[in-house]
C-alpha positions in Angstrom: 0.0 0.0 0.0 0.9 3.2 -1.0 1.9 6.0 1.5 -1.4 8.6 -0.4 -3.0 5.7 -0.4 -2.5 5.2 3.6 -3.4 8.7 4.1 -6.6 7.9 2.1 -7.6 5.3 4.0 -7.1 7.0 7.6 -9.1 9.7 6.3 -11.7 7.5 5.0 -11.7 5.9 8.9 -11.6 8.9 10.2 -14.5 10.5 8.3 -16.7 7.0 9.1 -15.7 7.3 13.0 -16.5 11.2 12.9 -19.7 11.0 11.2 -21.1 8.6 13.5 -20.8 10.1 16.6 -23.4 12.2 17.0 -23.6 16.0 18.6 -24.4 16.8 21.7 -28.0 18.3 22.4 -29.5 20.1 24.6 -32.6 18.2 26.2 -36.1 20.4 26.7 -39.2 19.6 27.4 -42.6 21.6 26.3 -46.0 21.8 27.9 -48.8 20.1 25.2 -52.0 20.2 25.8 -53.2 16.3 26.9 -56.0 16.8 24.3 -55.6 18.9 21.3 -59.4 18.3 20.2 -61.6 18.4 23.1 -62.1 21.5 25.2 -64.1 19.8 27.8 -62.0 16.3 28.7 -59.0 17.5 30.1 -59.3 21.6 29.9 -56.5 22.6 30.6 -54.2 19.6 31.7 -50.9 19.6 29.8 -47.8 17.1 29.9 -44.0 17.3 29.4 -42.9 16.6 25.6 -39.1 15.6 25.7 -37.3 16.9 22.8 -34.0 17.0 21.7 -32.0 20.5 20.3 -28.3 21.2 18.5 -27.9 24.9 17.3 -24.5 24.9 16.7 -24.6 25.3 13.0 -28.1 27.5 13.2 -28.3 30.7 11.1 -30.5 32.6 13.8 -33.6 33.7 13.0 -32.7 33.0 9.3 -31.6 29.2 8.6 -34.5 26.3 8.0 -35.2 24.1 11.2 -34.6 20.5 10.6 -37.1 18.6 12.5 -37.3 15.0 13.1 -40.7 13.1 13.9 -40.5 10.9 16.4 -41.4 7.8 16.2 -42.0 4.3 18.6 -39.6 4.3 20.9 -37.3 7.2 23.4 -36.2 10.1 20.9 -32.8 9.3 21.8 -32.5 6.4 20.3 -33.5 8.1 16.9 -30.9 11.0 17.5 -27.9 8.5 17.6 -29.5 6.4 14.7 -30.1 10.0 11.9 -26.7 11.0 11.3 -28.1 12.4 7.9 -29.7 15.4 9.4 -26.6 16.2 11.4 -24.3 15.9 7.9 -26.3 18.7 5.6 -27.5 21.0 8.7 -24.0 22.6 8.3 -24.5 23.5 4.7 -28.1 24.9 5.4 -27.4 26.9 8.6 -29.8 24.7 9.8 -31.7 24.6 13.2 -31.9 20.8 14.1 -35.1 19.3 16.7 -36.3 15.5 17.4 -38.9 16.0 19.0 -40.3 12.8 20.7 -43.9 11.1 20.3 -46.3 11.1 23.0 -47.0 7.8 24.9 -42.7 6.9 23.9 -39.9 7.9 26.0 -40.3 10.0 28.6 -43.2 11.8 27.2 -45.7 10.2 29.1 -48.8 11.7 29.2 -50.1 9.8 31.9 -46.9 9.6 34.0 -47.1 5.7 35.7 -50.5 5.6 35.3 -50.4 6.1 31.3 -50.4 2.5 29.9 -53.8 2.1 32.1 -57.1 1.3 29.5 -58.5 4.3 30.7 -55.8 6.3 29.3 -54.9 4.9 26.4 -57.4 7.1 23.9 -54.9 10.1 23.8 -52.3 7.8 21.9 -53.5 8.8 18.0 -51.2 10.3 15.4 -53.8 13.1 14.9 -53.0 14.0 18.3 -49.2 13.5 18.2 -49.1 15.2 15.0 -50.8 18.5 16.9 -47.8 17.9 19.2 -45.7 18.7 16.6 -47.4 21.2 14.8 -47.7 22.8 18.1 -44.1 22.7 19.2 -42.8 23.9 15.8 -45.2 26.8 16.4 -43.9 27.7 19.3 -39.9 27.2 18.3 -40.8 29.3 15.6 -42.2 31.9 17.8 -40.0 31.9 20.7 -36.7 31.8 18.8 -37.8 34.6 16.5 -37.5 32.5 13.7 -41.1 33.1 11.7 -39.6 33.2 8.6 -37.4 30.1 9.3 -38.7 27.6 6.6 -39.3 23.9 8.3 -38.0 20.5 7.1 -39.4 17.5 8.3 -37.3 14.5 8.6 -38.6 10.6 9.6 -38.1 7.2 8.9 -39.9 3.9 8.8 -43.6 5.2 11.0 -41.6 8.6 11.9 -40.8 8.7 7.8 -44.6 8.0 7.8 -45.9 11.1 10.7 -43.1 13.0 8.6 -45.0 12.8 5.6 -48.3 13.2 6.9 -47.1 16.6 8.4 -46.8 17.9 4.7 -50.0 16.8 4.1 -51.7 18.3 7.5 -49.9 21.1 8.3 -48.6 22.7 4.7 -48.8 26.3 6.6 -46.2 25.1 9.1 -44.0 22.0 6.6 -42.4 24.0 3.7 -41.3 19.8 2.8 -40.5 16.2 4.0 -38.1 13.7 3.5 -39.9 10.6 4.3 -37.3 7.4 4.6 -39.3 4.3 4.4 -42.3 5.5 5.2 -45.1 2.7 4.2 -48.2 4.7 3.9 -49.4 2.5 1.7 -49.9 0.4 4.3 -52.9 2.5 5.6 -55.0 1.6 2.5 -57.3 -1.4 3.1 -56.7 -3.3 0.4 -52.9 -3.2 0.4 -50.9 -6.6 0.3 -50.1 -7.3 3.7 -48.5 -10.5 3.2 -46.1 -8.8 1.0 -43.8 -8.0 4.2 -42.7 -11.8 4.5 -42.0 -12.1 0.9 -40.0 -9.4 0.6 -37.7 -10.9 3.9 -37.8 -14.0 2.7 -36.3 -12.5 -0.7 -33.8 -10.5 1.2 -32.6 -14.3 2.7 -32.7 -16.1 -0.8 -30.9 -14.0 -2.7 -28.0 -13.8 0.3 -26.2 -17.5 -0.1 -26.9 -20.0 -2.2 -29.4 -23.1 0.0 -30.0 -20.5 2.7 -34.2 -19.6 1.8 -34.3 -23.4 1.7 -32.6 -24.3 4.7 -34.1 -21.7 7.4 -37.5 -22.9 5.5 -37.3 -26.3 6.2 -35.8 -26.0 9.3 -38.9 -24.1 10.6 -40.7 -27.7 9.3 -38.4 -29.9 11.2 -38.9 -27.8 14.2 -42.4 -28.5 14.3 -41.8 -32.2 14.0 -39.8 -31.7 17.0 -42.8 -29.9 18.9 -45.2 -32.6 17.8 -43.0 -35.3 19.8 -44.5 -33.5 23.1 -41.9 -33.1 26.2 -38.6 -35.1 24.3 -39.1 -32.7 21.1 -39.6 -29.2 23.2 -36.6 -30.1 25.6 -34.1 -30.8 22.6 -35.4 -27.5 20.6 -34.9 -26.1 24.5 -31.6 -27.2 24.7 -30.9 -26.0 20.9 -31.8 -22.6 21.2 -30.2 -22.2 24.7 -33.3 -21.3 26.6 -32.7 -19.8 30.2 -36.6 -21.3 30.6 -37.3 -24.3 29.0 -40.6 -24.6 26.1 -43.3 -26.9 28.2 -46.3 -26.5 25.9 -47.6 -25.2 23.0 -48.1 -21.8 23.7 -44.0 -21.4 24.4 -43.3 -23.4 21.0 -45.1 -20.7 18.8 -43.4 -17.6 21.4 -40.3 -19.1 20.4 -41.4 -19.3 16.6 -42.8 -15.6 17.0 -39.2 -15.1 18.2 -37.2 -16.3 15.8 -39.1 -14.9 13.2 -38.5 -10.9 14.9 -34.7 -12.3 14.4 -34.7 -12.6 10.7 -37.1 -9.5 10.4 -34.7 -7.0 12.1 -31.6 -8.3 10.4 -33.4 -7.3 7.1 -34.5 -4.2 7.6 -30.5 -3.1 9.2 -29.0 -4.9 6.8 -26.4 -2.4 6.8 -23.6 -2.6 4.8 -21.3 -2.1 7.8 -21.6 -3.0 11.3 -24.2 -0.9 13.3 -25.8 -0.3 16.4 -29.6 0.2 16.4 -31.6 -1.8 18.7 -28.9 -4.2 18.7 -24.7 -4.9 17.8 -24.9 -5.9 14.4 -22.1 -6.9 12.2 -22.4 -5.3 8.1 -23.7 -7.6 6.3 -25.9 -9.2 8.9 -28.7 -10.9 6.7 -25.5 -13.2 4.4 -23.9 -13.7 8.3 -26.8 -15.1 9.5 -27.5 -17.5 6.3 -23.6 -18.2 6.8 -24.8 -19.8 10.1 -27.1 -21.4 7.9 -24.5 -23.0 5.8 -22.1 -23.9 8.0 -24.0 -26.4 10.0 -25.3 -29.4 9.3 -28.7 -29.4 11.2 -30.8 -26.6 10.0 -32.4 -26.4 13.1 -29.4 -26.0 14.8 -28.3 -23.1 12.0 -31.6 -21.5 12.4 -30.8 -21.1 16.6 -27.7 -19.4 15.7 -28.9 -17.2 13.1 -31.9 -15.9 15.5 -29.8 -15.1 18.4 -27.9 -13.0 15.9 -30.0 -9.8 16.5 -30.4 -10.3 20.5 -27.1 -11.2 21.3 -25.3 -9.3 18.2 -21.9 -9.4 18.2 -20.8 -9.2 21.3 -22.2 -12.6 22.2 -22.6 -12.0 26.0 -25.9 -13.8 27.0 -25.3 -17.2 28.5 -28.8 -18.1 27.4 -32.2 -16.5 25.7 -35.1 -15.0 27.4 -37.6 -15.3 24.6 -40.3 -14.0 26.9 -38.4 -10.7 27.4 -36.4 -10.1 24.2 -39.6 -10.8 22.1 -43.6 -9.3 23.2 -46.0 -10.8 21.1 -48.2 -8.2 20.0 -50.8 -6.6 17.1 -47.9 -6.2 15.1 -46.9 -9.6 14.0 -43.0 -7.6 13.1 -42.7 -7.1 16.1 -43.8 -4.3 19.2 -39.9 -3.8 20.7 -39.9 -4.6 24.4 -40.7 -2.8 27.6 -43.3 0.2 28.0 -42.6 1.2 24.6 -44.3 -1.7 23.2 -47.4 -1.2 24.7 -47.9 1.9 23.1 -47.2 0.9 19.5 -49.6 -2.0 20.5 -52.2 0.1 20.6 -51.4 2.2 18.1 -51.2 -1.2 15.7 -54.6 -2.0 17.0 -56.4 0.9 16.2 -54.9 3.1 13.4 -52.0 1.6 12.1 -53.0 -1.7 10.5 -49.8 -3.5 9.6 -49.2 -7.1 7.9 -50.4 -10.5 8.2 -49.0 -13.6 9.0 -46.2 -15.5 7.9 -47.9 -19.3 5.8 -44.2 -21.6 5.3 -45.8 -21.6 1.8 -44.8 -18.4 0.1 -42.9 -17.1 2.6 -39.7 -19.1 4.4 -41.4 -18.6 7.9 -43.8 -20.9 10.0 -47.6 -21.0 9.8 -48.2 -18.4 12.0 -51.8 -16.9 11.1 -53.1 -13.7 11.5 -56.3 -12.3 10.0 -58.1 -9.1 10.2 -60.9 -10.9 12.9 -58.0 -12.2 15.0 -56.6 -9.0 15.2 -59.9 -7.6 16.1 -60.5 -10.3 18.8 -56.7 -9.5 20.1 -57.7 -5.9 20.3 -60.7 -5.8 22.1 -59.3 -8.4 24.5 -56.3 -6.3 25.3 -57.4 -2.8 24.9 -61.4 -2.8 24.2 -61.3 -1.3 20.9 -61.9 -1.8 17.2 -60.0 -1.6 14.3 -61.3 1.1 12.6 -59.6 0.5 8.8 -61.7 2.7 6.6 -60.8 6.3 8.8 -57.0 5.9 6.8 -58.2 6.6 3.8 -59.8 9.5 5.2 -57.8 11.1 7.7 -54.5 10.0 5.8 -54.9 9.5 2.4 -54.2 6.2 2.0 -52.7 6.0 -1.8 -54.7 9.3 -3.3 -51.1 11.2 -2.4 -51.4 13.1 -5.9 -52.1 16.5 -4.5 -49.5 16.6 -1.9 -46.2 18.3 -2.7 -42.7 19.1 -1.7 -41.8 15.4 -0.4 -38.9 13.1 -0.8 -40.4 9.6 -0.7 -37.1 7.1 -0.2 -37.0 3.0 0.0 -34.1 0.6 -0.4 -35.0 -2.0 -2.7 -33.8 -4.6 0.8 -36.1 -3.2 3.2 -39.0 -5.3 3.3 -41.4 -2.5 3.9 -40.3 -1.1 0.8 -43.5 -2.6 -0.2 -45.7 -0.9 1.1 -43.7 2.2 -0.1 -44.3 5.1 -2.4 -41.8 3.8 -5.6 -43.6 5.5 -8.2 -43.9 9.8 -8.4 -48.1 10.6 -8.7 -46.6 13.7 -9.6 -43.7 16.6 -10.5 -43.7 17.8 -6.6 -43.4 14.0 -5.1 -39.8 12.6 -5.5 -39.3 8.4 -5.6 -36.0 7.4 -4.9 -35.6 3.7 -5.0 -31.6 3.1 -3.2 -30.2 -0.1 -4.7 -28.7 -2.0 -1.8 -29.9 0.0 0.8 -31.9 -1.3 3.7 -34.2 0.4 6.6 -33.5 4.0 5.8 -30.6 3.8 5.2 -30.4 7.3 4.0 -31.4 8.8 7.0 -28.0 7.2 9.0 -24.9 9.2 8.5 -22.4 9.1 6.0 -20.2 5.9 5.8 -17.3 4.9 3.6 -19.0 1.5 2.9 -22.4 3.3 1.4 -23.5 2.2 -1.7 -23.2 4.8 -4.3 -27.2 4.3 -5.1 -27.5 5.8 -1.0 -25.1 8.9 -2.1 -27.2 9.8 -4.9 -30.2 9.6 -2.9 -29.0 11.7 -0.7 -28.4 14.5 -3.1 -32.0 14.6 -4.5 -33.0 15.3 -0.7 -31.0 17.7 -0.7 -31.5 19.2 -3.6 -35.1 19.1 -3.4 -34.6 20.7 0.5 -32.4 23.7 -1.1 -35.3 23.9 -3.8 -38.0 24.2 -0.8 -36.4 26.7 1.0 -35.0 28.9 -2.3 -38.7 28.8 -3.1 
């Protein structure tokens, strides 16, 4: 190697390390109303909505404000993972705000007491979107910044609320870049066994047997479960349990389990090791079907492979807690863990209608049904409500997107939600940027020496068509 070509390679390291450290902020918190839409309820009552500020490149008073909609889970976690914001804010004298999502973080409406039933009918994204309009409102005004133009930035559901802020609020969002954002999702008839095909794709097209191997070992598994006690203990012993399976109802929770594996390694399939809900290695969807490959037991491959996103790579836990690391839930991808996943529970259960269930038949995964009435059932069960599906296509659109403008719609062409994606322009003012190789908004991340060149390019058109907003 070269001595330039040393240098090069320092400064590529360098320029990866640097750009993935994010800034400091400074943490606020602002008074919203509980209820934006009923005078009566809650009168007056407020609570405290975290959110997240960096001014250090802000053109006071002048420069756009760069505002990230938070999604499902604490707004920190989305701070360390949107590196992309913090690269281009520089060149825009921008103002940069995550803002985080009532019911999620510390933003609890309810403080202890707001996962209680009673509480729950405050959690809408009508209402968290009045959070933000609010709040961006009252930056605006307080930091004498009126004429400050407004940028919102999401990905996956916050690519979603980031979208549907354009739409709602066009007085307050001059534009959006929405990463990943399946609103087509919240259309009725959409596909919604697409998801599983689209992993399963992601898997078959990784090595050469691996589709075949984790499907069939899915099969042999539940040979094993139908031998009764014998067949759960050696699965038990397989998958390194810290509680052993001891009837049916633990079999399919450590089926629902393994399946959230292989789901989360394809959407951060990342082309270089990351940190985002777990320690993955690049690559992680062709190093879990390397598992795969290497053994000679698929079932035994397939227990490898799935502890792969809860033990990641640093490989510390002795044994799995499948009861902890995976909540079964309304959404059958998964509902994260801890108080966090009770709110996008309900959420999935009422407005956000998300996919089926996996069949072994055109998917790799096992049988695991899911219908609209068992959803329902689940729903009322846990939470007393209803599904209501049609009140999408009113309140946000649904696929009829052709009169919105000033949005960046982006999908990676791995991300299984891609899907359910806008891929296709309805018009001049709607950009659809399709990133070849690129995973879960990967676009939104920052700026990596291992991107794929299709993820630069995106990149550009965002922020070309932000420089084109705010010019304009």
């Amino acid at each position: 190697m070269s001595t330039m070509e040393t240098v090069f390679m320092f400064f590529f390291i360098f320029v990866a390390f640097a750009s993935c450290q994010s800034p400091p902020y400074v943490e606020k918190h602002y008074d919203q109303h509980l209820d934006h839409f009923n005078f009566i309820s809650y009168g007056e009552k407020t609570f405290k909505q975290r959110y997240l500020m960096q001014d250090k490149w802000w053109t006071a008073g002048k420069g756009p404000i760069f505002f990230y909609t938070g999604n499902e889970g604490a707004i920190t976690e989305f701070w360390d993972a949107t590196g992309f914001m913090f690269d281009i804010a520089p060149q825009f004298g921008a103002l940069v705000v995550f803002a985080e999502h009532r019911y999620y973080g510390t933003s609890l409406p309810f403080g202890n007491d707001t996962f209680k039933k009673e509480n729950m009918g405050l959690l809408t994204v009508e209402q968290a979107m009045a959070d933000y309009a609010v709040l961006i409102q009252y930056l605006k005004d307080s930091l004498n910044a009126t004429k400050s133009p407004v940028i919102t930035f999401g990905g996956s559901y916050g690519g979603m609320l980031s979208a549907y802020m354009r739409f709602k609020y066009p007085n307050l969002v001059t534009g959006s870049i929405a990463a990943s954002a399946p609103v087509l999702l919240l259309t009725p008839t959409a596909d919604r066994s697409l998801f599983w095909k689209l992993v399963t794709k992601d898997f078959s097209s990784a090595t050469p047997t691996c589709y075949t191997k984790v499907k069939s070992a899915f099969q042999m598994m539940n040979d094993l479960a139908a031998q009764g006690a014998s067949g759960l203990k050696k699965l038990s012993d397989t998958f390194r349990l810290c509680s052993p399976l001891t009837n049916n109802d633990d079999y399919v929770h450590l089926l629902g389990w393994a399946r959230n594996s292989f789901t989360n390694l394809a959407m951060f399939d990342y082309p270089y090791p990351a940190h985002f809900y777990s320690n993955l290695p690049a690559n992680p969807v062709k190093y879990a079907c390397q598992y795969m490959e290497a053994t000679i037991d698929p079932v035994e491959g397939l227990a490898k492979a799935s502890g792969l996103f809860y033990n990641g790579t640093d490989g510390t836990l002795p044994c799995y807690n499948i009861k902890n690391e995976f909540v079964a839930c309304a959404d059958q991808t998964g509902c994260g863990t801890g108080p966090d996943s009770l709110a996008w529970d309900f959420q999935a259960c009422t407005e956000i209608d998300l996919v089926t269930g996996s069949t072994n038949v055109t998917d790799m995964f096992p049988a695991l049904p899911w219908t609209e009435k068992m959803r329902e059932d689940y729903c009322f069960k846990t939470w007393g409500v209803r599904p209501r599906n049609t009140w999408s296509l009113v309140e946000f659109w649904g696929s009829n997107i052709g009169s919105a403008t000033n949005i960046v719609f982006s999908n990676g062409d791995l991300d299984p939600w891609s899907g359910s994606g806008v891929l296709k322009s309805p018009n001049s003012d709607i950009h659809a940027v399709t990133i070849q190789g690129g995973a879960h908004h990967l676009d939104m991340r920052a700026q990596n020496p291992l991107d794929p060149i299709s993820v630069m390019a995106a990149r550009e058109v965002e922020k070309q068509a932000i420089r084109k907003w705010i010019n304009s």
